[in-house]
N, C-alpha and C positions, 0 to 999 in steps of 0.2 A: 523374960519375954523380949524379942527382938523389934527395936525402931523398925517402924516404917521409915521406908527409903526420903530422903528430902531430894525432889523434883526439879529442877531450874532448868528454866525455857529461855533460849536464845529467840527471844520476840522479833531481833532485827532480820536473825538469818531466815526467820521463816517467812514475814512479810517480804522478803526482797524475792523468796523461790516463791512463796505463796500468784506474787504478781506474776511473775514471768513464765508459772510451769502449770496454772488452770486457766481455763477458759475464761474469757472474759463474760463478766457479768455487771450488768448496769440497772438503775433502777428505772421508772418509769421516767425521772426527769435528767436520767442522761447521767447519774453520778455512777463512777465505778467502785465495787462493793468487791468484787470477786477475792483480792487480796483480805481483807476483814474476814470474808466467810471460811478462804480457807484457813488463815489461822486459828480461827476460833472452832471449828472442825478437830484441828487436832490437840486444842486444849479438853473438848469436849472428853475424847476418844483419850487422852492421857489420865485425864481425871475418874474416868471410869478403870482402866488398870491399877491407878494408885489411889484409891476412895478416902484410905488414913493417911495420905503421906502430907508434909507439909510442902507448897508448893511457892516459886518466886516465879514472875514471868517477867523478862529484865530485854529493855529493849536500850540502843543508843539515847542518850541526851543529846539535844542541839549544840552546835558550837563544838571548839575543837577541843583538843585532849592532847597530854604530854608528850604523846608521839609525834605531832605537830612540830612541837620545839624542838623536838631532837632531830627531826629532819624535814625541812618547809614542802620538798616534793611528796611525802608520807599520803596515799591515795591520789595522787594530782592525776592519773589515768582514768580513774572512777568516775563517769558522767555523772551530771548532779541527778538529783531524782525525781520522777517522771511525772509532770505536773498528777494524772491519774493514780499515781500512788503515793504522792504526799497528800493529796486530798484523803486519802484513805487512813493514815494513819490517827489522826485525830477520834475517828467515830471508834476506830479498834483498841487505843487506848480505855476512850471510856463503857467500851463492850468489854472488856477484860475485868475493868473496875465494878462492873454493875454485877459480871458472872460472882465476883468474891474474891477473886483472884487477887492476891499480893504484886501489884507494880512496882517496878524499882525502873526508875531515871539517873543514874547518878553521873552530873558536872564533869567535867577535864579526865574522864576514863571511859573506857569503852565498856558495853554489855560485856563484853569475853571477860573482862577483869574483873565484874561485877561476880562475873557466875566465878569464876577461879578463886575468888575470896572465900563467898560462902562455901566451894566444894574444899576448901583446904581447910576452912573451919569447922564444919561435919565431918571430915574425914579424919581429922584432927581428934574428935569427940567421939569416934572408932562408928561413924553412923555410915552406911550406904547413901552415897548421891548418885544420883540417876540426870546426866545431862541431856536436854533432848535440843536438838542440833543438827546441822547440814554442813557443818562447817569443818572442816578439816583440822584447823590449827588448834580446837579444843584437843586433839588427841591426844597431846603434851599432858592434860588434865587426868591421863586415865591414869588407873594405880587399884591395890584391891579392893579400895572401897569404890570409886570412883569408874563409873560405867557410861561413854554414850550413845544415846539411840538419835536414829533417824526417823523421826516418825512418817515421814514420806516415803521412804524407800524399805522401812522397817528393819534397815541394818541394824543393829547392835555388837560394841565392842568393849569388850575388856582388854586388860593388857593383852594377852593370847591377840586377841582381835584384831591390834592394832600391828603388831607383828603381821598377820598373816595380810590384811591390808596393806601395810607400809616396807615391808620389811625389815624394819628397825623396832626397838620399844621404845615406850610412852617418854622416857627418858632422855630421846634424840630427837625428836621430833623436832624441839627449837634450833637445833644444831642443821636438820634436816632440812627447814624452812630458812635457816640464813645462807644457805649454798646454796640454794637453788632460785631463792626468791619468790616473791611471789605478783604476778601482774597486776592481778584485780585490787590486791592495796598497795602498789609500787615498791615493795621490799626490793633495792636491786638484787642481793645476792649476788653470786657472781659469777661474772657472765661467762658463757658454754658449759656452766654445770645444769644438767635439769635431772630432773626425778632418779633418771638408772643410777648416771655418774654419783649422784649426790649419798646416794644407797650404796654403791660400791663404796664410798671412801670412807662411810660412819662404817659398815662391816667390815673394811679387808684395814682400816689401821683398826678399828678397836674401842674407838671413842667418839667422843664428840669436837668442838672445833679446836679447844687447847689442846689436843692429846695429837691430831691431824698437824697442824702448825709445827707441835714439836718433834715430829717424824717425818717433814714434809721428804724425804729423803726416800723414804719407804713409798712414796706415791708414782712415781713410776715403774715401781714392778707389779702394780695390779693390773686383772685382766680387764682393762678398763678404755674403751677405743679413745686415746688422744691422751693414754695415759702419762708417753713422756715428755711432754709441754704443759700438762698439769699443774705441775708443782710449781710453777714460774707464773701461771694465773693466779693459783692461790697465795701469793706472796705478793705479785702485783696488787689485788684488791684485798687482802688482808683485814686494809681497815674498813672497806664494806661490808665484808663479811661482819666481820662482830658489831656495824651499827645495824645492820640486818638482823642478827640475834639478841640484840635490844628490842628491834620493833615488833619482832616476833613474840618476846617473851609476853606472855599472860599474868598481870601482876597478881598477887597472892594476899596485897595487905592493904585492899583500898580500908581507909577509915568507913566502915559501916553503922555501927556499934547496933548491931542488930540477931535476937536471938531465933535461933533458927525454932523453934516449937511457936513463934509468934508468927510464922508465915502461914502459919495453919487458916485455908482458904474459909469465909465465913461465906454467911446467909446471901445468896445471889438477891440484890436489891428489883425484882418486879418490876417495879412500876417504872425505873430506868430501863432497863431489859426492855418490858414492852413499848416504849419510844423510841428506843434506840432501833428495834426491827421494825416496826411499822415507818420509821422514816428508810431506813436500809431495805425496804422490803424483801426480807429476810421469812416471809409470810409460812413458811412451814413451822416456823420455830417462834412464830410469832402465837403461833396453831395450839401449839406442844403448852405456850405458856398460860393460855387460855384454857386447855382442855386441867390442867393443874389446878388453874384458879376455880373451874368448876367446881369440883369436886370439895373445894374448902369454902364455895358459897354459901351455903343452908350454914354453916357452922358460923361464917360470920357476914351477915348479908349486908353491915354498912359500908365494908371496905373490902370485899371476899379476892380483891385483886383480877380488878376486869378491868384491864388495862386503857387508858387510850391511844388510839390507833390511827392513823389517815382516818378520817370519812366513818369512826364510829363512834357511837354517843360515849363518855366520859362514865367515870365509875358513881353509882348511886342512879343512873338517868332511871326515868320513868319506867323504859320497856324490860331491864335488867329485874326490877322489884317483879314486877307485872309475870313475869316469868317463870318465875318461881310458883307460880300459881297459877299457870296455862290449865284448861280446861279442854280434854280431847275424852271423844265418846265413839264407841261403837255402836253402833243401832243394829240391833239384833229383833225388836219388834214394832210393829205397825204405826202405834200411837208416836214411840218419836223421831221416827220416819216423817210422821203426818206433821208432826210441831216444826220439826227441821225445813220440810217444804214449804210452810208457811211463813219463818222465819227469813228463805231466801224469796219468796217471791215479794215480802215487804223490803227486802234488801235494795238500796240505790246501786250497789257493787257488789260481786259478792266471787271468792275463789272458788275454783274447782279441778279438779285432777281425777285422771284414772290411774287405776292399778292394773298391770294387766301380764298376762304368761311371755312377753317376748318383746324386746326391744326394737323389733320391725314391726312398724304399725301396719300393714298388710295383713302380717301374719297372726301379730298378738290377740289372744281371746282376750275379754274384758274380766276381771278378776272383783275388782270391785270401784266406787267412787267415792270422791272426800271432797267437801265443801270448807270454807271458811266466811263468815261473813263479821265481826270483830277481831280485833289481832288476840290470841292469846287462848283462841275460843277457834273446836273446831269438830266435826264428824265422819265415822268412815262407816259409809255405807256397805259390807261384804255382801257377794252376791253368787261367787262360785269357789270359795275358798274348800278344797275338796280331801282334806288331811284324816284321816283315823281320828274320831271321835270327835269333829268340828262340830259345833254345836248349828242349831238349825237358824238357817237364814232364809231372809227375805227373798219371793221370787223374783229373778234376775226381771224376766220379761213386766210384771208388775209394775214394776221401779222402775224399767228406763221407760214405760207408759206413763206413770206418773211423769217423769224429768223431760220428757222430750217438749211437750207447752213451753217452759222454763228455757230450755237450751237453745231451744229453736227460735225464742222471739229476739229480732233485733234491737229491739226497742231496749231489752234486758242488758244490761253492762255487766262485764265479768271478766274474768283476769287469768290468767293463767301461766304457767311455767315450759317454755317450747310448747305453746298451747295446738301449735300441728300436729304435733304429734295426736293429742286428744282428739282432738278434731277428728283425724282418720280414725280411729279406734273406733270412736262413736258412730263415725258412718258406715261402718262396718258387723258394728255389733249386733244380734237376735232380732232387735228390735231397731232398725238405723236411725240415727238422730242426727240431723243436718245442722251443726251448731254455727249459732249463727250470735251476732252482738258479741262478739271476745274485743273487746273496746282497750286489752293491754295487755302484753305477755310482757314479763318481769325480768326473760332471757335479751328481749329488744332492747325495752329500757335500757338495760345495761351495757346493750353495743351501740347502741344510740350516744348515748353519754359519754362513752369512753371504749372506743373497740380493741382497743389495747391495754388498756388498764389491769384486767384480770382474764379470766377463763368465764364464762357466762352460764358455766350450770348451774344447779338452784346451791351446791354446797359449797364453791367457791363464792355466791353472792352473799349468803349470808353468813361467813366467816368475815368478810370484808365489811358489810354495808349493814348488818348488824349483831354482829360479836357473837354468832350463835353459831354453835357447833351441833349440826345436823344427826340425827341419826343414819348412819350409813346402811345402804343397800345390803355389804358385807356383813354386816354387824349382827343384822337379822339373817340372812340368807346363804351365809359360809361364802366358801370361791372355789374358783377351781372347777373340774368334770363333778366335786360332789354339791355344787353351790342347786340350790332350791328353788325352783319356780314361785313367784308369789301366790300362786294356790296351793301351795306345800305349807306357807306358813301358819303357823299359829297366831289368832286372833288376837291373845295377849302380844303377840310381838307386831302383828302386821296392824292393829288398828290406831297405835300410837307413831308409828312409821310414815301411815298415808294421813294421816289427820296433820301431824306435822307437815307433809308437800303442802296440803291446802293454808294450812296457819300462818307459814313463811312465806308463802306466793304471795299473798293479803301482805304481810307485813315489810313483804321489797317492795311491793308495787306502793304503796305508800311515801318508802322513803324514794326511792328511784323517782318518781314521779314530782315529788317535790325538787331535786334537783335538774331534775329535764325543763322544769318551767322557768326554773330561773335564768336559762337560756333560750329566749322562746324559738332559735333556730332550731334547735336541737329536740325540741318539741313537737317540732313542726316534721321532720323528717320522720320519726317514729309516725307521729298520728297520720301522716300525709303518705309515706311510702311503704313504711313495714310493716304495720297493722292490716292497711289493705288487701298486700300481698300474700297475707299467710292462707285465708284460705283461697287464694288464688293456687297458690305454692300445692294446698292440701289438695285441691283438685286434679290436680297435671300430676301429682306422688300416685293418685288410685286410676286416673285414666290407665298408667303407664305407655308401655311402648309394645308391637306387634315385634317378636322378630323371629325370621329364618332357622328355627336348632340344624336344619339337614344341611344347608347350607355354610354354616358355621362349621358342623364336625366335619366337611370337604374339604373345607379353608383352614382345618386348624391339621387335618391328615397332610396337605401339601406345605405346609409351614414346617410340621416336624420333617418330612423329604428334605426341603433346604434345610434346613438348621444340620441335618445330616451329612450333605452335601459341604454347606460353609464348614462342620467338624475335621471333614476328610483333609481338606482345604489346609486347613488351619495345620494341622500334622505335618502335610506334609512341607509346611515353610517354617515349622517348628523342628523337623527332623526325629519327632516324636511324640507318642499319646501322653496329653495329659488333661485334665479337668477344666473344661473353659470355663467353668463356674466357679474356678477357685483362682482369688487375686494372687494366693500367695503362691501358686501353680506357675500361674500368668506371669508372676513380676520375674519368677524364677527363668521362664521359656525367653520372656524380654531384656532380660538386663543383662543376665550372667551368661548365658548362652547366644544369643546372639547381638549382644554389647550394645543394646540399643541407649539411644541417649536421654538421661534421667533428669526430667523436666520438672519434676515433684517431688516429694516426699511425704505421708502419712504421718500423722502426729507421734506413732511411733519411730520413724526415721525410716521408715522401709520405702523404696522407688514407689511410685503411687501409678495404680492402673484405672484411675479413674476415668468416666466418660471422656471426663475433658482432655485429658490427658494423651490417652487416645489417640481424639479427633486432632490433634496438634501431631503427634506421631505421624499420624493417617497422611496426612495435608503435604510431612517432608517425604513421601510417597514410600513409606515402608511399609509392607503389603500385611504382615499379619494384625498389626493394630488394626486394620481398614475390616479385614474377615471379621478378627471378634466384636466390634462395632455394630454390623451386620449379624451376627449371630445372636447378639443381645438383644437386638430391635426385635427380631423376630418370638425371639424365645418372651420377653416382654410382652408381645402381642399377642403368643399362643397362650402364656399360663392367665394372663387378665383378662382376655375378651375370648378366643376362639376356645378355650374351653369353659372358661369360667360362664360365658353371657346365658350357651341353654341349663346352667346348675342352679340359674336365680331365677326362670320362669317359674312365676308363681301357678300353682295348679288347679288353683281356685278362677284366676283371669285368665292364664294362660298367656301371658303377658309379664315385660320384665317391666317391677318400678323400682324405678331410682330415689334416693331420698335426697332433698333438697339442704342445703345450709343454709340461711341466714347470717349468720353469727360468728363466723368465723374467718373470713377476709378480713383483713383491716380496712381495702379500700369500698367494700360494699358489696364486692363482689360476688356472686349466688356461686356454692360449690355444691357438689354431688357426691353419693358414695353408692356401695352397692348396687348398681357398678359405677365408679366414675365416668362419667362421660365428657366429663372434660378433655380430657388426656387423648382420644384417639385420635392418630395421627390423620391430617388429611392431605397432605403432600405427596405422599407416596401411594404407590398402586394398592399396598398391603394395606393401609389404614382405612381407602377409599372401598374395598372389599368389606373390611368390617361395617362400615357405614351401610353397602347396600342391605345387611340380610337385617334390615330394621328395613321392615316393609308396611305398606297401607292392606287394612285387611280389603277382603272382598267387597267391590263396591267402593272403594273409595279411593283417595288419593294421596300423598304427603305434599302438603306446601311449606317449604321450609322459604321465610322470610329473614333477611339478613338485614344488618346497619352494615354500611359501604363505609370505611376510612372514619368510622365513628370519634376515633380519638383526635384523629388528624384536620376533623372538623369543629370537634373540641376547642384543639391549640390556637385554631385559627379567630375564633372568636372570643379565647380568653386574650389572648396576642392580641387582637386589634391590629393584626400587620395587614398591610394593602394588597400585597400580595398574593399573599392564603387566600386574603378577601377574593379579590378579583379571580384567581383561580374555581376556587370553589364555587361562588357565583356566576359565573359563567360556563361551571359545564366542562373545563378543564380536565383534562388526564393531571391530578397533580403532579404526582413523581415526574413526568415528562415535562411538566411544565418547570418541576424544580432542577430535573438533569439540563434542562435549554439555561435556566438562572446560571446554576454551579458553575456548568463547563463550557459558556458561554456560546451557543451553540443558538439555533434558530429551535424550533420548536417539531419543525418537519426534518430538522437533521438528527433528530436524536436518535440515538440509535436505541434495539433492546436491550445491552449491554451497559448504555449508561444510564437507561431508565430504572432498569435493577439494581445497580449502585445509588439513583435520585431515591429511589426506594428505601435503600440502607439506611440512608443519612436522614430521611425524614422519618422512621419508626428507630432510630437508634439515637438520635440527639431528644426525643421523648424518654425516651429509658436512659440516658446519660451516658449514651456511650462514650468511649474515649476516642482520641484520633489514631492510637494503638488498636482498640477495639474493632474500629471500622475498617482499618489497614485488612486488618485480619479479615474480613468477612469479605473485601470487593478485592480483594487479591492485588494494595496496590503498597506502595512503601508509606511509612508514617509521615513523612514532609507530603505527598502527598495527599492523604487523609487531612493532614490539618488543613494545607491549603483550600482542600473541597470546604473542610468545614468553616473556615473563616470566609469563603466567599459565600457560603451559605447566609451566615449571620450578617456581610453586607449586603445584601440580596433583600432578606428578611431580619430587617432590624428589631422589628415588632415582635417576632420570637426572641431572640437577645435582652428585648427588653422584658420580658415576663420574667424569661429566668432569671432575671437579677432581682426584678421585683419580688417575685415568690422566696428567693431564700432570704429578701430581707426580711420579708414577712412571716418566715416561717420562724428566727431567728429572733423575732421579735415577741410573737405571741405565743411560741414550742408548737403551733399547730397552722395546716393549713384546712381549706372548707373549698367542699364543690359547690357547684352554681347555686344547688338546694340545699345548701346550707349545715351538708353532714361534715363533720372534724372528723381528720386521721390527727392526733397527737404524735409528735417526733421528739420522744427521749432523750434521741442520744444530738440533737441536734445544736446543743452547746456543749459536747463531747470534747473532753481536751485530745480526744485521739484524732489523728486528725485523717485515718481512715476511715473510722466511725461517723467524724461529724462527715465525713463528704457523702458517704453511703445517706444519708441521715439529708442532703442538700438534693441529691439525686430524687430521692422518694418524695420531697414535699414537689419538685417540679412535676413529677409522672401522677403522685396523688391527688391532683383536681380532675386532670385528663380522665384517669381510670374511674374515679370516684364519680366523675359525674356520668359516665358514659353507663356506668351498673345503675346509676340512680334513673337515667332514661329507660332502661330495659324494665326496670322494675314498673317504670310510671306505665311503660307500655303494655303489659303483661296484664295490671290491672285493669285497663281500658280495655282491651281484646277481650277480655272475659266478662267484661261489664256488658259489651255488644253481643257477646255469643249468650249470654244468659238472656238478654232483652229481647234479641232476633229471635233466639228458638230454632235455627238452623242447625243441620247436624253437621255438626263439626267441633272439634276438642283439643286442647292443646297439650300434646305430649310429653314435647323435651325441649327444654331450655338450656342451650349450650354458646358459651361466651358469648358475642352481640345477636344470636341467631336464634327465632321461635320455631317450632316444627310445630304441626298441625293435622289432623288426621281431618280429611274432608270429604263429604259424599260427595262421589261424582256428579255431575250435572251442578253444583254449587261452586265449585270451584272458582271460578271467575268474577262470580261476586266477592266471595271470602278471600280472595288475591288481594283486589284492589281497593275490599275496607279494612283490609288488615295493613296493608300498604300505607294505608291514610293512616290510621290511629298511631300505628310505630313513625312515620312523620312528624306527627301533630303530639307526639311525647311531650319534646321540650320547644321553644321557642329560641334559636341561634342567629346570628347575624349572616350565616350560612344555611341551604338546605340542609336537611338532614335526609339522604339519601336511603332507600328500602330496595334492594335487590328482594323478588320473590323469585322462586322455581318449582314447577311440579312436576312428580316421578310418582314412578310404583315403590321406590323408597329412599331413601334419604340420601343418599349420594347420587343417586341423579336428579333427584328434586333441590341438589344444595348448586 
């Protein structure tokens, strides 16, 4: 019976490609991981091809090696190593250690010599080694036991291999390597031989370097360019050459004294494992080691290997036993229906969730509801679960009679999971239930706490925050075109499914809550701005928006005309058809064809047609970049909005709604989907077309209510500069006032040209522009740019001074806070990269601005609706898009509703500046904006 193959991992060559050839990857506190993961990636994926082989993972030892002494320049070209990836080495050593994996370090010799040893002693002992490697100079190693792979590129070569690679065999390779040298470890070799020549002279004499030396005679008749002054190089460095073929060689006889069946990889140690990825957060595999331990808990529940982790309870805690013993029920009859209702109305808190046919709460029927009011302990009420042989349930309309008392009293406290979502369902449902008293949703919590820390659905929080591995939607419901409505499923599978949302919601909102207090800002923000807002949020999702379908398929028939027209366009400065939708069409019509100049490159090395890319073509006036630019905008605007917006009118309102975010800006900021509304453009004439066909219905009006220079009044009052102050405060054109500052001008000379450049410099030194960046934008040279900018900052010192102050502070505490008190955390902001740390410098300055200006909209949002619920006025707030409310108003009210919505959006925050309210009203949103 045939050895399994013995394995040896050149550890160094892969961490050094690992760093330099994946994406960078960092943890929450800014350490970089991405080299660890991908080595460990390809130990995973090695060890699963060779399951019995015995394996060594041999990385360099610190300090130097023989090769040093034989030559003191021996790598002196080789930068040292890059603060981010010596940091890295240390956790991947001991990830290698915990997988089971055999480490070897060994003193004054290199990994290569390490692996050469044990391949010549397996090979020696007639066994197959398999080297896995990126490294070239192992080739010397090959022979027919002796094979290497690239596990990156997944070459593989035997002798054959390295031939048809090199053109030489494994046998030359050292001969091959001291002619030619090599840069990256300073082998000189000698010099004007490289790779062809070096090939020519091992094939056309015969040999290797003794065989060449003593023929040197025979080296001027090969067909070899610079052949006949060859032979007079090779004798001039002669004795380069063979210290070159010293430093090449791979030694064969480090003292190891170690038996290759002893490398055989043992028991990966857990409980190191899981500390080791919970600090790397490495959280898939942290996942993988948890969903393992599961399955061996019942078998040993004092130590079942439930790791600790960042932010989870330790192994044996309270909730882990407790667990094991969860109590989940389906209520199929009356009586404990009846017990259940009586258990939550004595509840002080109590969770709850629906189940329902569709993840647009518009559209979703109600399926069924799950409570929780203990952790561990929970009920699924089914009420339209509609499957071949579903057993008999409760009447739907009964039970949301009974819950609606329950739901609807504020007085009631309850909790829930993107409890909006339920929200709408409910009001929506047979029987509408206006839920009201949701006093904590568990998805807040969590972006309250840390809006960066993790992903905020209920399975990523309870992976994290308490070590529980969720039942998956999938799990029960398949994927794909055949995946199952949740009235398709089976009660055995759907009553432990939804019982579970309510159990886990109850048992985040527990721990999340306790750590929200012990920051009472952070507490404050949740209970103060996002709690409020949600059913604000759920009201303005089911108002939705009126808009135009006839109007839109006009705008979207004259969109495809141009986009036709720009095609013809584009041909014919192309000199031919090809696919404007295809980059690699594109890059081919731009580069090769008409030689345009390659600004970029695509991670694969191909010229890059990117937007940006482009717009910089565009700019040096070469006319087909500028067409497809245009063609894209357009094609952009017709597949999202002019066709897309009449495919989402719901048929039930007749009306489009959009769904709101919470949860998913880092700086607070409210996003949208189906359709996004964010995004449409409103500078151009096309975008302000889309904006009209969102019109006020009959009878009424749109008042779209804006914040004026919201950020800008922001900076001015976190600044404390006299300046801002005095502009602002007085009523000032600011840009105007700051183009009179910059370009020393009077305030009545400034022109519109340099207001639009004062413009630049005041919304681009918020976002960090560069004095490259802004060059860029007002069309002037960079000595320029900076000059503006430095006069800027003596002008406005007080800006100067925040930003120094904020990145000390940001540097100091990893986080910056808006005025109300919410944290953006910055990871990467003691980054030894020192692109990363500035990107990382730039976002703590623009993150109070932004943060706090979403935190005013939000406060405002909730006050408008507090006055429109109190007044009783018909009017209702539609669409919330970046600083701006829209509002659907009955005519003849108007006026009123202007200038109390005018005050409330005012009277948001308290600044050392006004906070400025542009209203406008239309028959639809681009003329009311």
């Amino acid at each position: 019976m045939s050895q399994a193959p013995l394995v040896l991992v050149d550890g160094s060559s892969y961490l050094y490609r690992a760093f330099h050839a994946l994406p960078p990857l960092a943890t929450s506190k800014g350490m970089q991981t991405g080299a660890v993961k991908g080595v460990l990636n390809m130990l995973k994926s090695l060890r699963k091809q060779y399951p019995d082989s015995p394996f060594a993972v041999v990385f360099d030892a610190k300090g130097g090696t023989f090769r040093d002494a034989i030559f003191a320049d021996y790598k002196a070209n080789r930068p040292p190593m890059p603060d981010d990836l010596r940091d890295q080495v240390e956790p991947l050593h001991a990830s290698v250690r915990a997988l089971g994996f055999p480490l070897l370090c060994v003193e004054g010799v290199e990994a290569d010599d390490v692996i050469g040893t044990l391949a010549r002693q397996a090979a020696g002992e007639k066994r197959d080694v398999v080297i896995s490697t990126g490294d070239k100079d192992m080739a010397q190693l090959v022979c027919p036991h002796v094979t290497l792979v690239n596990t990156m590129t997944g070459l593989v070569m035997d002798p054959a291999g390295v031939v048809e690679k090199f053109g030489i065999g494994p046998e030359l390779i050292i001969d091959y390597l001291a002619l030619m040298g090599d840069k990256i470890d300073n082998i000189p070799g000698v010099p004007g031989v490289g790779e062809k020549t070096a090939v020519g002279l091992l094939a056309g004499i015969g040999g290797g370097l003794d065989v060449i030396y003593a023929n040197l005679g025979k080296v001027a008749e090969l067909p070899l360019r610079g052949a006949k002054s060859l032979a007079a190089k090779l004798e001039e460095h002669k004795e380069m050459a063979y210290l070159s073929y010293e430093l090449a060689t791979i030694k064969l006889d480090v003292p190891l004294n170690i038996e290759i069946d002893s490398l055989h990889p043992g028991e990966p140690d857990r409980e190191a494992l899981a500390a080791l990825y919970g600090a790397l957060e490495f959280k898939s595999w942290l996942e993988d080691l948890q969903r393992e331990a599961k399955a061996r808990k019942l078998e040993q529940p004092a130590s079942g290997g439930l790791f600790d982790a960042p932010d989870v309870p330790p192994p044996g805690s309270d909730h882990l036993q407790a667990e094991v013993s969860q109590q989940y029920e389906t209520i199929l009859d009356q009586a404990r229906f009846d017990a259940w209702l009586k258990k939550l109305e004595a509840a002080e808190l109590f969770a709850f969730d629906t189940e329902t046919t569709s993840i647009n709460a518009q559209v979703a029927e109600l399926v069924g509801v799950s409570f929780a009011v203990t952790p561990f302990e929970a009920a699924y009420v089914p009420l339209a679960h509609s499957y071949m042989g579903v057993p008999a349930q409760l009447d739907r309309d009964a039970v949301l009679r009974a819950l609606k008392p329950l739901l609807e009293d504020p007085n009631k406290a309850k909790v829930g999971q993107h409890a909006k979502y339920d929200i709408n369902v409910l009001a929506n449902a047979p029987v509408p239930i206006e839920v009201r008293g949701v006093a904590f949703d568990t998805m807040l919590e969590s972006y309250a706490l840390d809006a960066t820390a993790t992903r905020h659905d209920m399975d990523s929080l309870a992976q994290r925050y308490l070590e529980h591995e969720t039942i998956r939607f999938e799990d029960i419901a398949g994927k794909g075109a055949k995946q199952l409505t949740f009235d398709q499923i089976s009660l055995e599978q759907a009553g432990p499914y939804a019982a579970e949302d309510a159990d886990v919601t109850l048992r985040l909102h527990r721990t999340l809550w306790d750590k929200l207090q012990a920051t009472p800002s952070l507490a404050g923000v949740l209970r103060d701005i996002e709690m409020p807002l949600v059913p604000v949020l759920a009201r303005i999702e089911r108002n939705g928006a009126l808009v135009d379908a006839n109007l839109l398929g006009r705008h979207s028939l004259e969109l495809g005309e141009k986009m036709v027209a720009l095609q013809r366009e584009a041909f014919e400065l192309a000199g031919e058809e090809f696919n404007l939708g295809s980059p690699k069409q594109l890059g081919t019509i731009l580069y090769e064809k008409l030689g345009l100049p390659v600004i970029s490159k695509t991670a694969t090395g191909q010229p890059s047609t990117a937007e940006a890319v482009l717009a910089e073509l565009a700019e040096q006036d070469y006319p087909l970049p500028k067409v497809i630019m245009q063609y894209r905008t357009l094609s952009k605007l017709k597949s999202t909005y002019t066709d897309r917006l009449p495919e989402q009118i719901n048929p039930r309102t007749g009306r489009i709604h959009t769904s709101y975010h919470q949860a998913v800006t880092a700086t607070g900021r409210l996003s949208s989907s189906d359709p996004n509304l964010q995004n449409i453009p409103i500078r151009t004439a096309e975008g302000r077309r889309i904006r009209q066909a969102f019109i006020a219905a009959p009878g009424y009006r749109l008042l779209a209510a804006d914040y004026s220079q919201i950020e800008l009044r922001i900076m001015a009052h976190l600044a404390q500069d006299e300046g801002l102050l005095h502009a602002f405060r007085n009523g000032l054109d600011v840009h105007r006032a700051t183009a009179a500052e910059v370009m020393g001008v009077s305030l009545e000379e400034v022109t519109n040209e340099q207001r639009r450049s004062a413009k630049a410099i005041n919304f681009g030194l918020i976002y960090g522009m560069s004095a490259f960046g802004l060059a860029k934008q007002i069309g002037v040279d960079r000595k320029q740019s900076q000059a503006y900018i430095d006069r800027y900052f003596t002008r406005y010192p007080g800006v100067l001074a925040y930003m120094e102050r904020t990145r000390e502070q940001a540097s100091d505490q990893g986080y910056v806070e808006t005025l109300f008190g919410r944290r953006l955390y910055l990871p990467e902001i003691h980054a030894k990269n020192q692109g990363l740390r500035k990107a990382a410098e730039r976002t703590a300055i623009n993150a109070p601005m932004q943060g706090t200006a979403a935190d005013i909209m939000k406060r405002a949002m909730v006050a408008v609706q507090a006055w429109l619920d109190e007044s009783g006025l018909d009017a209702r707030v539609i669409l919330q898009v970046h600083d701006e409310l829209v509002l659907e108003v009955r005519e003849g009210l108007v006026d009123a509703v202007r200038e109390k919505v005018r005050a409330l959006m005012s009277g948001a925050a308290t600044l050392d500046v006004p906070l400025l309210v542009e209203a406008g009203v239309g028959a639809n949103w681009d003329e009311a904006h």
